[in-house]
C-alpha positions in Angstrom: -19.3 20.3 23.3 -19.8 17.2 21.3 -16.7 16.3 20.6 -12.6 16.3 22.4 -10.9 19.5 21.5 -6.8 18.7 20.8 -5.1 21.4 22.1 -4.7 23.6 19.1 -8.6 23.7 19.8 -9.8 21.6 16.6 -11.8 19.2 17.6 -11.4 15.5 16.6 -14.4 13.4 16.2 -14.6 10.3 14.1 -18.6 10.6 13.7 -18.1 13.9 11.4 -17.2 11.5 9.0 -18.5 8.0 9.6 -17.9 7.1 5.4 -14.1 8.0 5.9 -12.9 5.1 7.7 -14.8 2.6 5.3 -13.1 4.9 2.4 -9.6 4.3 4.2 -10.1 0.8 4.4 -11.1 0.3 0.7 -8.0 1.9 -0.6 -5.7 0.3 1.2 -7.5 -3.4 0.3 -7.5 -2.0 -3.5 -3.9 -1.1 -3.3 -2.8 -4.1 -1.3 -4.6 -6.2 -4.2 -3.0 -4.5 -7.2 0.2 -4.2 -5.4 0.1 -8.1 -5.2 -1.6 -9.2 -8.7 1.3 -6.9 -10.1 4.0 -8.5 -8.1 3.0 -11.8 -9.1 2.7 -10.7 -12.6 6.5 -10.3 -12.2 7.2 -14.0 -12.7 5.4 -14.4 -15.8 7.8 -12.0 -17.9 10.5 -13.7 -20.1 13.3 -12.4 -19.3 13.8 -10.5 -22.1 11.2 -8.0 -20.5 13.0 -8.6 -17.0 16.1 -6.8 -18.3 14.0 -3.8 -20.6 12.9 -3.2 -16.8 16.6 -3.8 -15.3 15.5 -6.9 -13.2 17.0 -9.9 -12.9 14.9 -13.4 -12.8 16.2 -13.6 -9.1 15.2 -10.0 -8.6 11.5 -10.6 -9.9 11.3 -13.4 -7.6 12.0 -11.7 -4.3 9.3 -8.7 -5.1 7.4 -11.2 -6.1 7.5 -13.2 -2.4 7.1 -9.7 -0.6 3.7 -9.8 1.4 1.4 -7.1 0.1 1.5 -5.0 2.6 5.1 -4.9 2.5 6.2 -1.1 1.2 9.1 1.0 0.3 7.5 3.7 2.3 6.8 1.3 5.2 10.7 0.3 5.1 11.7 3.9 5.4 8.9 4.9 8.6 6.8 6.2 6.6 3.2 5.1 5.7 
């Protein structure tokens, strides 16, 4: 046996899939980048285009200072 069997009897083996992990860890860097070139792209909007979203200025800046990695999901446990 080359790998630990879980008790449901699949067996779990992170060499079955070596590119996965580097996969993983590309999307999350993709999506922690565009999740913080978009937040920052809040504070350029005029405010005009602050309320067609229903922000307000003050609003736009506190997304804006959230640190990338810093999710909705992650609020509510999941991920």
């Amino acid at each position: 046996m080359s790998s630990i069997e879980t008790i449901s009897g699949r067996p779990i083996s992170r060499l079955r899939n070596p590119g996965g992990l580097a996969r993983t860890a590309f999307r999350y860097l993709r999506e922690w980048f565009v999740r913080r070139r978009t937040r920052l792209e809040l504070l350029e909007l005029s405010d005009a285009a602050l309320e067609d979203l229903g922000l307000t200025r003050e609003a736009a800046l506190a997304e804006a200072m959230r640190p990338f990695w810093d999710t909705e999901s992650r609020r509510k446990g999941r991920y």
